[in-house]
ZADO-1210 file (C-alpha; in nm, 4 decimals, padded with zeros to 6 digits):
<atoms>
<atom x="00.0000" y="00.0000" z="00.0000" code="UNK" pos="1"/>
<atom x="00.1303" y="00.3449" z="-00.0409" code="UNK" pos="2"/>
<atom x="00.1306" y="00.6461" z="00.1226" code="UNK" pos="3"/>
<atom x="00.0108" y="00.9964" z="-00.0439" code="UNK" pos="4"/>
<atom x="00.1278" y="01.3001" z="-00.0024" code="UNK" pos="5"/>
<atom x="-00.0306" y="01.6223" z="-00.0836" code="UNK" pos="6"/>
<atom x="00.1897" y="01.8968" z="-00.1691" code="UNK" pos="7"/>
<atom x="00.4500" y="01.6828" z="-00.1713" code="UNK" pos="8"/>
<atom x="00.7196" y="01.9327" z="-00.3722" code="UNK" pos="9"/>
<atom x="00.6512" y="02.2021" z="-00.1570" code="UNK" pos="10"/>
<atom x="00.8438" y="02.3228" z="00.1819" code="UNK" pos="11"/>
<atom x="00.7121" y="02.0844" z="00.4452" code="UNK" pos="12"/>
<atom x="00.5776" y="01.8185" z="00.2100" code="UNK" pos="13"/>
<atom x="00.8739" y="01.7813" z="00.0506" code="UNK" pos="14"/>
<atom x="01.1153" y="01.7565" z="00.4044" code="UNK" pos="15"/>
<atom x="00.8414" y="01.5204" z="00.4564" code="UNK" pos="16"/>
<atom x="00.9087" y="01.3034" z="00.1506" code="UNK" pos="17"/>
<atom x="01.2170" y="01.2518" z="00.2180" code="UNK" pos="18"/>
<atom x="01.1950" y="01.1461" z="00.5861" code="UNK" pos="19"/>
<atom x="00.9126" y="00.8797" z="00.4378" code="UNK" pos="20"/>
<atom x="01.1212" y="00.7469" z="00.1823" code="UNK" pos="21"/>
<atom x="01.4233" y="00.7180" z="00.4248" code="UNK" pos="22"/>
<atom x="01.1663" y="00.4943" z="00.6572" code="UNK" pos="23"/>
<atom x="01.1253" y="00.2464" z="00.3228" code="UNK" pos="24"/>
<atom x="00.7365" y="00.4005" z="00.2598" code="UNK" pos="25"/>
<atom x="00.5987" y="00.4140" z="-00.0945" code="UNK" pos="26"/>
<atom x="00.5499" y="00.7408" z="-00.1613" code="UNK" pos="27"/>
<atom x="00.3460" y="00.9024" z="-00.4376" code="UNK" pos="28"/>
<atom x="00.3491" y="01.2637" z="-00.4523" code="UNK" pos="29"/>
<atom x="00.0098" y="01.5003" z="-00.5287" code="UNK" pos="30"/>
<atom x="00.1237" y="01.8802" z="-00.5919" code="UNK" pos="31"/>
<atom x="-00.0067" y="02.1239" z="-00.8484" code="UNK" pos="32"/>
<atom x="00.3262" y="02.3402" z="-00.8438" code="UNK" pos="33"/>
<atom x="00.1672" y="02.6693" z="-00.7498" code="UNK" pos="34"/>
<atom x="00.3998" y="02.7097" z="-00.4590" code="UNK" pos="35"/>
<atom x="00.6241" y="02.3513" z="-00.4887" code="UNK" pos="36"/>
<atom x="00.9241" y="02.2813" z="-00.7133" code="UNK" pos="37"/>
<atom x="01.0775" y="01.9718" z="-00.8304" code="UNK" pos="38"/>
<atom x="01.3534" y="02.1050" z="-00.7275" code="UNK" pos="39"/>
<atom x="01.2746" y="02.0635" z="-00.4058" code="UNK" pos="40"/>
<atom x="01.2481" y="01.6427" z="-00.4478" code="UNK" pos="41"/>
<atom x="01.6100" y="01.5968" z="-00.6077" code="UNK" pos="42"/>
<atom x="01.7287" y="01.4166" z="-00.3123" code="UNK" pos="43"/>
<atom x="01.4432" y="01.1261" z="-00.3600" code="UNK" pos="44"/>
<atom x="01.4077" y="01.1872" z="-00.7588" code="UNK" pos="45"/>
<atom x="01.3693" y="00.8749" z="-00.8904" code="UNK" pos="46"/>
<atom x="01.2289" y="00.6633" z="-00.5932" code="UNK" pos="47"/>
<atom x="00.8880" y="00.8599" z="-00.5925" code="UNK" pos="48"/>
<atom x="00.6053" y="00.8609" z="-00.8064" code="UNK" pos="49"/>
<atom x="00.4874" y="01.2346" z="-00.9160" code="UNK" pos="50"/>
<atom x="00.1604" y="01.2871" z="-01.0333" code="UNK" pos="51"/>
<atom x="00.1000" y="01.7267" z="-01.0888" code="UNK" pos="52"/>
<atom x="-00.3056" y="01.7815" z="-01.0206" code="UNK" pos="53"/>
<atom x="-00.4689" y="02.0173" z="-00.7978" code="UNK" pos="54"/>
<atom x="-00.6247" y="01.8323" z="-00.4599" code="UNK" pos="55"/>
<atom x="-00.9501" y="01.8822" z="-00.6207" code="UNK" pos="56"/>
<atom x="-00.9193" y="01.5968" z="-00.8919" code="UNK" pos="57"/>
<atom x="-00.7897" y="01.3486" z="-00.6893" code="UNK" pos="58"/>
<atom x="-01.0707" y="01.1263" z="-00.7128" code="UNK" pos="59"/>
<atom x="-01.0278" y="01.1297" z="-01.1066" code="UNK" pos="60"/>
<atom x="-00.7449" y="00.9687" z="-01.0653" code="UNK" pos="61"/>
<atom x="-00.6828" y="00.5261" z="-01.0916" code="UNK" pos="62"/>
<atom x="-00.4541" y="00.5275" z="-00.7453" code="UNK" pos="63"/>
<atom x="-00.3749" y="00.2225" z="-00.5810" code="UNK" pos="64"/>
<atom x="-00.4307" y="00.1083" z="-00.2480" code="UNK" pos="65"/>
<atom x="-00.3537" y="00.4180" z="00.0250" code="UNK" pos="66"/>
<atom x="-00.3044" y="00.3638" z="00.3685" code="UNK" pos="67"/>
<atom x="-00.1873" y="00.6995" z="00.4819" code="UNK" pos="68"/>
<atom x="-00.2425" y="01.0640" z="00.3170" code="UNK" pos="69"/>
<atom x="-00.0754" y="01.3549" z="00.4524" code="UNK" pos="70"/>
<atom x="-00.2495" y="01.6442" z="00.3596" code="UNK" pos="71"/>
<atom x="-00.0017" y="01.9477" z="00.3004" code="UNK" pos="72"/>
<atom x="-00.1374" y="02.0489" z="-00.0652" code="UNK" pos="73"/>
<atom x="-00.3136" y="02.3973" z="00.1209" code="UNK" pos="74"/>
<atom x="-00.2250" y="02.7226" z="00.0094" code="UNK" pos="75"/>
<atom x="-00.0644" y="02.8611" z="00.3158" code="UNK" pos="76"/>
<atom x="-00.0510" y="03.1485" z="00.3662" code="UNK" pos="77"/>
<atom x="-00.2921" y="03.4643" z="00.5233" code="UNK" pos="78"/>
<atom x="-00.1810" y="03.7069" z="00.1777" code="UNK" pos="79"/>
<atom x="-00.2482" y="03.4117" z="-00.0374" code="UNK" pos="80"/>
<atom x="-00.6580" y="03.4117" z="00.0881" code="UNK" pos="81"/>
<atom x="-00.6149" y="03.8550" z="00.0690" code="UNK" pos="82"/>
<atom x="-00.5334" y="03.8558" z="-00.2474" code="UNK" pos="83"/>
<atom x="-00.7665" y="03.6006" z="-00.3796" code="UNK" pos="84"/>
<atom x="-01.0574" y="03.5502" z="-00.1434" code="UNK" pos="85"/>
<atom x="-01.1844" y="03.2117" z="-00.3736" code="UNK" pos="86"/>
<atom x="-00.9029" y="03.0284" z="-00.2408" code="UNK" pos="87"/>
<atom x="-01.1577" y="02.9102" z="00.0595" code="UNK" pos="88"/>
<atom x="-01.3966" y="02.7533" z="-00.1773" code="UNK" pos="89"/>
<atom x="-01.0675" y="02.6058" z="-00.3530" code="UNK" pos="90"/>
<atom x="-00.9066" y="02.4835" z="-00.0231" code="UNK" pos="91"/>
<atom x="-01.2154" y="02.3421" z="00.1513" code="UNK" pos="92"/>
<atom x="-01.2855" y="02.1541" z="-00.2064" code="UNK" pos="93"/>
<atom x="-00.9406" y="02.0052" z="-00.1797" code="UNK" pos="94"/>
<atom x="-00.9848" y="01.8884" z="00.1522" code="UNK" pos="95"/>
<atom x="-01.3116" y="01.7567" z="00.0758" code="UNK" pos="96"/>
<atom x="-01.1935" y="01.5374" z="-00.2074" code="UNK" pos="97"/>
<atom x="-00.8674" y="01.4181" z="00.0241" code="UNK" pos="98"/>
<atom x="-01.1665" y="01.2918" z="00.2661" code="UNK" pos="99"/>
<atom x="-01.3093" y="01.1124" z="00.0381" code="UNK" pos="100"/>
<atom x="-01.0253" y="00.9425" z="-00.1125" code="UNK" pos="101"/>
<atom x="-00.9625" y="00.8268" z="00.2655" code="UNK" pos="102"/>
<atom x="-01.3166" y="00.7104" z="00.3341" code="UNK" pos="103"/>
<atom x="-01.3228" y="00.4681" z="00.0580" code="UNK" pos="104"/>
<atom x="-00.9750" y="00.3690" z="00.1337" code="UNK" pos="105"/>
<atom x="-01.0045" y="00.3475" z="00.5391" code="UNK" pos="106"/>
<atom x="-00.7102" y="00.5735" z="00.5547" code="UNK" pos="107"/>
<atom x="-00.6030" y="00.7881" z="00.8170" code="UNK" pos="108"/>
<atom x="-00.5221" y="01.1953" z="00.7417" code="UNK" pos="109"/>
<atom x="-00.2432" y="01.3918" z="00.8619" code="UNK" pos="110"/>
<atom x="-00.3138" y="01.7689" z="00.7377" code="UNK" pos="111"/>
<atom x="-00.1838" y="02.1063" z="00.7995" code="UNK" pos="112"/>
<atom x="-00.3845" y="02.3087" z="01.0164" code="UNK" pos="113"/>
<atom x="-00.2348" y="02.6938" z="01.1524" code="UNK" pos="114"/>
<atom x="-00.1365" y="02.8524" z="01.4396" code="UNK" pos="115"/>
<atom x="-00.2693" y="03.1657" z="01.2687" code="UNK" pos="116"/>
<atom x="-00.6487" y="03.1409" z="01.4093" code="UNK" pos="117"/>
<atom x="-00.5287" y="03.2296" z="01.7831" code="UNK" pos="118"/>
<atom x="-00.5139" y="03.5438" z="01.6887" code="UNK" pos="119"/>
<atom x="-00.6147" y="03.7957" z="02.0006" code="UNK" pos="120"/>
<atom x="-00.6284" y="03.4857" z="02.2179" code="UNK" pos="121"/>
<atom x="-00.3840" y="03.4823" z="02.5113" code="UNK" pos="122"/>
<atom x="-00.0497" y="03.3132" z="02.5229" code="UNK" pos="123"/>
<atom x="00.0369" y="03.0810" z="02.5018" code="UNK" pos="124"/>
<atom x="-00.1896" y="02.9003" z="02.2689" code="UNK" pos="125"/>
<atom x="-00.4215" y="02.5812" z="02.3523" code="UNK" pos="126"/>
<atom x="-00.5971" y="02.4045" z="02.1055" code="UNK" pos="127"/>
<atom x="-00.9274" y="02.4661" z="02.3052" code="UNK" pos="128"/>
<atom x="-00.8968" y="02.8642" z="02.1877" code="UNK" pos="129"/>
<atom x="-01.0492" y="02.9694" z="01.8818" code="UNK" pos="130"/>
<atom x="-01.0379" y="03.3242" z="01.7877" code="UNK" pos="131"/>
<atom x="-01.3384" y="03.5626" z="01.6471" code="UNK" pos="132"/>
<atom x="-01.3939" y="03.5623" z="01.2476" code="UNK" pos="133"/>
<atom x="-01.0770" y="03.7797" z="01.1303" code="UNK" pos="134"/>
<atom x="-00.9716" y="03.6558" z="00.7619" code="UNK" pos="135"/>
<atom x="-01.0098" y="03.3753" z="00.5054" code="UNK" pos="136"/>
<atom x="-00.7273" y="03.1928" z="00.5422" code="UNK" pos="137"/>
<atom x="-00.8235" y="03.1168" z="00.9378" code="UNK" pos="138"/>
<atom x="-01.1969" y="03.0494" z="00.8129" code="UNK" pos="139"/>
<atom x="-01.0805" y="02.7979" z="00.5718" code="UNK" pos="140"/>
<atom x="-00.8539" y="02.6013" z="00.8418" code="UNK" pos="141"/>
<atom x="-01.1206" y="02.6320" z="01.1479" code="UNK" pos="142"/>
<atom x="-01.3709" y="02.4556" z="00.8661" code="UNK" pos="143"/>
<atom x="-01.1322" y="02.1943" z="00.7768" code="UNK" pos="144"/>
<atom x="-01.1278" y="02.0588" z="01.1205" code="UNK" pos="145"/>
<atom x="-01.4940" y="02.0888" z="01.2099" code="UNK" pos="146"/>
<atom x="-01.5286" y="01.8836" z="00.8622" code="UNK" pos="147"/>
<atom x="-01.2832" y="01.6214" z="00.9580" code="UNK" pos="148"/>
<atom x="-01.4731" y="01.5986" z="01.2955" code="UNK" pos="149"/>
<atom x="-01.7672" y="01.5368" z="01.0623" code="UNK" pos="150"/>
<atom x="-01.6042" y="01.2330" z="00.8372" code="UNK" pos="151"/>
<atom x="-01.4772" y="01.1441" z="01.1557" code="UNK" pos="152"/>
<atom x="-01.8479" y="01.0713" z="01.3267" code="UNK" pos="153"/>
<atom x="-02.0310" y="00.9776" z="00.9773" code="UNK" pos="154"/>
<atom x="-01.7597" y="00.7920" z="00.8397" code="UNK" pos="155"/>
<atom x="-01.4669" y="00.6833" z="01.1039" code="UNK" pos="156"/>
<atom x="-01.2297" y="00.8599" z="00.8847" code="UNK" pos="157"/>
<atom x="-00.9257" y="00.9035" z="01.1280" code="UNK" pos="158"/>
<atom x="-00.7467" y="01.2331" z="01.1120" code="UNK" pos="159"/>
<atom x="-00.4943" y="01.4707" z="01.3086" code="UNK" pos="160"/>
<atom x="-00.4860" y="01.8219" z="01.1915" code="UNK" pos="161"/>
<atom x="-00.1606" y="01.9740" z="01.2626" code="UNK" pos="162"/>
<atom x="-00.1763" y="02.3697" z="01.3847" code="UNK" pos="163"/>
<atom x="00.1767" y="02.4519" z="01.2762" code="UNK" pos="164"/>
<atom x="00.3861" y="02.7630" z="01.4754" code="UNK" pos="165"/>
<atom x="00.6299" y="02.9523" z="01.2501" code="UNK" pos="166"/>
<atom x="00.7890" y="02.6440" z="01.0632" code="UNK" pos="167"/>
<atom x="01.0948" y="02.7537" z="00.8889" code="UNK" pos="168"/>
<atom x="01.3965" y="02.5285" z="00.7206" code="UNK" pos="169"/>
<atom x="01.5657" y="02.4561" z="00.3837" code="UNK" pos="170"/>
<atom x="01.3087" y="02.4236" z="00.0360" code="UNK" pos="171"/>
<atom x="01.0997" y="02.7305" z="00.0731" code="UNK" pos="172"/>
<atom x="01.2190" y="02.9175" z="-00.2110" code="UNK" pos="173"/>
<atom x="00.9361" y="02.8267" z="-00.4243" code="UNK" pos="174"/>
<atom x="00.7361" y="03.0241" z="-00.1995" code="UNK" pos="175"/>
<atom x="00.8788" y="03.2951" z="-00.2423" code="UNK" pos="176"/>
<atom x="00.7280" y="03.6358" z="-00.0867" code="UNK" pos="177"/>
<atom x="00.4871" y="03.3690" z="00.1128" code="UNK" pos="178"/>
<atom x="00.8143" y="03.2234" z="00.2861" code="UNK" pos="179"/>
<atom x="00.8879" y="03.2246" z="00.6382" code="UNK" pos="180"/>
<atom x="01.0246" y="03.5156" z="00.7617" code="UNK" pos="181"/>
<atom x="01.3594" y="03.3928" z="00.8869" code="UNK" pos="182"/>
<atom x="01.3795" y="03.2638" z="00.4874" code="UNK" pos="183"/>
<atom x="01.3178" y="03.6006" z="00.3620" code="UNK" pos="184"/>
<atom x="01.5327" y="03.7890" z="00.5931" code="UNK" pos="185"/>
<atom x="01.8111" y="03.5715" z="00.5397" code="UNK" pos="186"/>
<atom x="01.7727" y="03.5816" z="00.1522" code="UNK" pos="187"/>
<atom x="01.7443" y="03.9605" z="00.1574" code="UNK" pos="188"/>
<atom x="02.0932" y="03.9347" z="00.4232" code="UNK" pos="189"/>
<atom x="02.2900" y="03.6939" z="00.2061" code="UNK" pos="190"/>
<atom x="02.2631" y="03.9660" z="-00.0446" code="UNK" pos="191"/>
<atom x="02.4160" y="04.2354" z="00.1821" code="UNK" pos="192"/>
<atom x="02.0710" y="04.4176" z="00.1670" code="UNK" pos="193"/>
<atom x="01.8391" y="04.5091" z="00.5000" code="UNK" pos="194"/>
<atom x="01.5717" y="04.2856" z="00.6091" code="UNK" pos="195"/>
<atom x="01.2392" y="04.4853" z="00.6172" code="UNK" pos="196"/>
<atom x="01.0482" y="04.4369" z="00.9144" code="UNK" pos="197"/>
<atom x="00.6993" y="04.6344" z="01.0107" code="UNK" pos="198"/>
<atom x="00.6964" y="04.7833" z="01.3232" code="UNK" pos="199"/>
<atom x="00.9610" y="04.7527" z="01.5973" code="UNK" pos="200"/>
<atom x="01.0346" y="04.4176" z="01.5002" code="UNK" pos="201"/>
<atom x="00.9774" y="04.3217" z="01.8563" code="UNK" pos="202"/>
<atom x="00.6508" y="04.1186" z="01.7641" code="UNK" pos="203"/>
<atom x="00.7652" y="03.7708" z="01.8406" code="UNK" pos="204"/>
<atom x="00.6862" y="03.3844" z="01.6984" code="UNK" pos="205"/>
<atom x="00.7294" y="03.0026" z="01.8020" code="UNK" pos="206"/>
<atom x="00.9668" y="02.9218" z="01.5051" code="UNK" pos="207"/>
<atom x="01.0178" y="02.5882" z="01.4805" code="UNK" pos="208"/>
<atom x="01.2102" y="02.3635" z="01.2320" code="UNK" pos="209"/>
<atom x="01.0608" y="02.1719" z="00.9972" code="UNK" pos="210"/>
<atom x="01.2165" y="01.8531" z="01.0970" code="UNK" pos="211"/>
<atom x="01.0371" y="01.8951" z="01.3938" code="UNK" pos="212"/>
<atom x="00.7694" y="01.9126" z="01.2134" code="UNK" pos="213"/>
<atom x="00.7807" y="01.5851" z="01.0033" code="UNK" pos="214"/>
<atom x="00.8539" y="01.4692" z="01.3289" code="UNK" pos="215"/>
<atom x="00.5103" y="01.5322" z="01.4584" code="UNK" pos="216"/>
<atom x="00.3373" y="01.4430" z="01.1950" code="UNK" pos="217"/>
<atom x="00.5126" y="01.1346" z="01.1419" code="UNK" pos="218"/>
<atom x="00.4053" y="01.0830" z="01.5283" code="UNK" pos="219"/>
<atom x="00.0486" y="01.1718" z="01.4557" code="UNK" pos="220"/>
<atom x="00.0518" y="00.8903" z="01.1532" code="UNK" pos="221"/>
<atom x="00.1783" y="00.6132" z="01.3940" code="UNK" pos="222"/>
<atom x="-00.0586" y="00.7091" z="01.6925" code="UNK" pos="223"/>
<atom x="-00.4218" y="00.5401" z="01.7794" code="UNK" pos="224"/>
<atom x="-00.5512" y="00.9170" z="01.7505" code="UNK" pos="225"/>
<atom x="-00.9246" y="00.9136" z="01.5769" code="UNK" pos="226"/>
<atom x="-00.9735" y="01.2971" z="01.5560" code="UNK" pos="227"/>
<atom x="-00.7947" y="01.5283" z="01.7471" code="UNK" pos="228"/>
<atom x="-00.5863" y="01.9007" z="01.6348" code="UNK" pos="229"/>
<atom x="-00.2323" y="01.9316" z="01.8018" code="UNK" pos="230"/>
<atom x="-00.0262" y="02.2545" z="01.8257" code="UNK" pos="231"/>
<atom x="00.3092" y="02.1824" z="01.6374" code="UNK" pos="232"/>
<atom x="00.5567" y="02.3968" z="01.8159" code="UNK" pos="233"/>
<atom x="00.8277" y="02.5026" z="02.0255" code="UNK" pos="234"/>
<atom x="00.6993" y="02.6671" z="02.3419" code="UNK" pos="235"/>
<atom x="00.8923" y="02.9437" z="02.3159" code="UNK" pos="236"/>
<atom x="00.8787" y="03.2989" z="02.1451" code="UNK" pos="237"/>
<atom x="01.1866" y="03.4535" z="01.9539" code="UNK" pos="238"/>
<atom x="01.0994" y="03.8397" z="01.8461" code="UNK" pos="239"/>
<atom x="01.1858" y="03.9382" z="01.4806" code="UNK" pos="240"/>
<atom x="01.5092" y="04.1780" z="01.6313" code="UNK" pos="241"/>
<atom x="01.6412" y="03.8498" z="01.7506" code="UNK" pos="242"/>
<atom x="01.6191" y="03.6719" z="01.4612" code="UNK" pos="243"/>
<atom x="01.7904" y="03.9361" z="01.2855" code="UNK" pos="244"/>
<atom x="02.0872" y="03.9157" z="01.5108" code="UNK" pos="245"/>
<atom x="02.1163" y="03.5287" z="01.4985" code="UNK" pos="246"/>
<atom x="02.0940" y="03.5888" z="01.1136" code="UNK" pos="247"/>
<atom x="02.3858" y="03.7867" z="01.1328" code="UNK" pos="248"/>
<atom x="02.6098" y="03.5605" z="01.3833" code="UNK" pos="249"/>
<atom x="02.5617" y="03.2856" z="01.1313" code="UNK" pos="250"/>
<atom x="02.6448" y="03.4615" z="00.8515" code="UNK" pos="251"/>
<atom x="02.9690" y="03.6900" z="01.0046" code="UNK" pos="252"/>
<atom x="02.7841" y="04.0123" z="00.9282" code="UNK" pos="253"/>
<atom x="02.6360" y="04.2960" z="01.1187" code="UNK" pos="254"/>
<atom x="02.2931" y="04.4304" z="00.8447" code="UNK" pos="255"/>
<atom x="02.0872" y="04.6746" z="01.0489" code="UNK" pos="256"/>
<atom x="01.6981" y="04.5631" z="00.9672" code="UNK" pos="257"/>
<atom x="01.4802" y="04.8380" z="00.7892" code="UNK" pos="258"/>
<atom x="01.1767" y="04.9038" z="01.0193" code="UNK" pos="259"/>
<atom x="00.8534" y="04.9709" z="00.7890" code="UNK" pos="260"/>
<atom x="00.4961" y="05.0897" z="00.9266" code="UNK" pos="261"/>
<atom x="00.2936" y="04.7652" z="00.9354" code="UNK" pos="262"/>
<atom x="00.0071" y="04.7531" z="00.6694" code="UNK" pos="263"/>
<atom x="-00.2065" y="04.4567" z="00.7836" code="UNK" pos="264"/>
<atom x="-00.4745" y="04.4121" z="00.8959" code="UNK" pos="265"/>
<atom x="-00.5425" y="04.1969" z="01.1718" code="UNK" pos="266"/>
<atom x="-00.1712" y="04.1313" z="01.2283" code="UNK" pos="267"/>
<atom x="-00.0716" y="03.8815" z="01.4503" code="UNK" pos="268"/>
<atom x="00.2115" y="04.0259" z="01.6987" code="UNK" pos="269"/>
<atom x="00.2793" y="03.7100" z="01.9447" code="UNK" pos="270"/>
<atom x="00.2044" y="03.3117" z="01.8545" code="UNK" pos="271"/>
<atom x="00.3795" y="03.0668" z="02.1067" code="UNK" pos="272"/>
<atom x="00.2458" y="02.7519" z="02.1407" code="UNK" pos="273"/>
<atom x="00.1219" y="02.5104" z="02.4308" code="UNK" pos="274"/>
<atom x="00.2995" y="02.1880" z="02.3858" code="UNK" pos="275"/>
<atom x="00.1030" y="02.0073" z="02.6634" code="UNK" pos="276"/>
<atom x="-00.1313" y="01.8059" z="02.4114" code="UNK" pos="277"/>
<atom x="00.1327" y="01.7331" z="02.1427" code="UNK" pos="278"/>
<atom x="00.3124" y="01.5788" z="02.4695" code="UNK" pos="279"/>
<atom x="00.0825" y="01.3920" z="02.5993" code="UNK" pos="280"/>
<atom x="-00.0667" y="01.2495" z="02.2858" code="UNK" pos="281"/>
<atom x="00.2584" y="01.2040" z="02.0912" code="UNK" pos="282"/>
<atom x="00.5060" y="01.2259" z="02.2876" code="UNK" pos="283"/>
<atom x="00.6138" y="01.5209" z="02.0730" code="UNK" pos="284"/>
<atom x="00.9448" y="01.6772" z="02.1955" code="UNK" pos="285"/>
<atom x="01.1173" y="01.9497" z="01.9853" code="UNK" pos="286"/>
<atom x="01.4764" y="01.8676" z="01.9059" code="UNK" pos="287"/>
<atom x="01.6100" y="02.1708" z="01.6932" code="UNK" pos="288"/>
<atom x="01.6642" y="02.5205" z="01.8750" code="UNK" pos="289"/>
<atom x="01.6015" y="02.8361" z="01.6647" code="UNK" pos="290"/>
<atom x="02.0265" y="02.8946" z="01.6999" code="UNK" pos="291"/>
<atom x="02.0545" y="02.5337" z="01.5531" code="UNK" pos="292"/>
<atom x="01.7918" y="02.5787" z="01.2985" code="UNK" pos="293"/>
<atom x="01.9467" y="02.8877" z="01.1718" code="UNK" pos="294"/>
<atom x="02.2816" y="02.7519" z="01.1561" code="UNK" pos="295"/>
<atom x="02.1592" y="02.4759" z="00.9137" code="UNK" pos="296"/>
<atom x="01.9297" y="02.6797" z="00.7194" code="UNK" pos="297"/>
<atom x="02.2655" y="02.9597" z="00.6588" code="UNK" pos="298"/>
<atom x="02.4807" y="02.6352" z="00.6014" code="UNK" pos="299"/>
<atom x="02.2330" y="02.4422" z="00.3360" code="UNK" pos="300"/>
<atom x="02.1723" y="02.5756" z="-00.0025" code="UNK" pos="301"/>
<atom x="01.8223" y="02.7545" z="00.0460" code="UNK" pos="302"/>
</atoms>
């Protein structure tokens, strides 16, 4: 049987990809390209099978036997749901086909969830808070989970959704301007050009390494969970000033950051995440500190 991933040449799919193909899985990988790159699956070209569709025609296609799907084939990312506010009806359509394809084949669902909808709740974040309507892109993700709660009671479809922190780490340059911002800061840096950063820059995330992530969700695939949504994490918050001076450590240089008034809306200033669930029901642990993290990121080719 194999094992499906969605988005599967993007930033965290493809990390993920090659973690599952490391582990001896069969992998076949679902991406439209929108914000994924072949590129990004050199290291497993070859041993994967690629198929490019959208999530919404996955049940055109003749796939074998699945056992597993993660579902990472979301746009993700607030802008992406500004700037084109049909995205929702895309996303949830996507997500609805991926639950489908899992009913008939009794498989269990991984999928990416965000930390983005505690915005204006306190820190740090439990999965019990839900925050007032504030954009699409938090809309979309708070109806994904009531849905897979729904497949879950109708249909026993098994499913964790993952709320992912800040997750940052090599193959997001596909993304481009919808990249982390330690990505884009360093990318602006590496050019001997100032990072731009509204307001003080003292607004602060949980960044957290993707391998952390695969991690968890690799965790979440082997548990007994049946429906359940787990803050993915560090439990700490790093401000954007900080990051800027790690940045420069690991690269030997000393860029001053370019402080611009903050446009958005609804801007999130603090996410840091409450790890007590993730512990408890996974045994999640994260391994990679943010000084680590940037240190490989600077070191790797991304």
């Amino acid at each position: 049987m194999k094992v499906l991933v969605t988005g599967g040449a993007g930033f965290i799919g493809s990390n993920l990809v090659e973690e599952l193909v490391k582990r001896g899985e069969d992998v076949i990988v679902l991406d439209d390209f929108s914000t994924g790159s072949l590129e990004n699956l050199k290291a497993v070209q070859g041993r994967v099978e690629v198929i490019r569709v959208p999530c919404q025609r996955i049940l055109e296609l003749k796939l074998p036997e699945i056992k597993r799907i993660f579902h990472l084939g979301i746009p993700s990312s607030s802008p992406m749901y500004r700037d084109n506010p049909v995205l929702v009806g895309e996303a949830i359509s996507g997500f609805m086909n991926v639950f489908e394809l899992a009913r008939r084949n009794r498989a269990k669902v991984v999928y990416a969830s965000t930390s983005s909808l505690y915005r204006g709740c306190p820190t740090p974040h439990r999965e019990d808070m839900v925050s007032e309507p504030f954009d699409f892109y938090t809309e979309a993700r708070i109806a994904m989970e009531r849905l897979a709660r729904v497949y879950y009671e109708l249909y026993g479809v098994s499913s964790v959704g993952m709320r992912f922190f800040s997750v940052y780490g090599p193959h997001e340059r596909a993304k481009g301007r919808y990249a982390n911002n330690i990505s884009q800061f360093l990318w602006a840096m590496r050019e001997d050009k100032p990072p731009e950063v509204y307001g003080d820059g003292e607004q602060t995330r949980d960044f957290v390494h993707v391998s952390d992530v695969v991690r968890a969700c690799l965790l979440a695939a082997d548990s007994s969970l049946d429906c359940e949504v787990i803050n993915v994490g560090t439990g700490r918050q790093t401000s954007f000033n900080r990051v800027i001076e790690l940045l420069n450590r690991a690269l030997g240089k000393s860029i001053k950051p370019v402080y611009l008034p903050n446009p958005v809306k609804n801007y999130v200033y603090h996410t840091h995440a409450d790890l007590t669930k993730a512990r408890k029901l996974l045994g999640y642990e994260p391994a990679v500190s943010l000084e680590e993290g940037i240190r490989r990121l600077v070191a790797s080719e991304d």
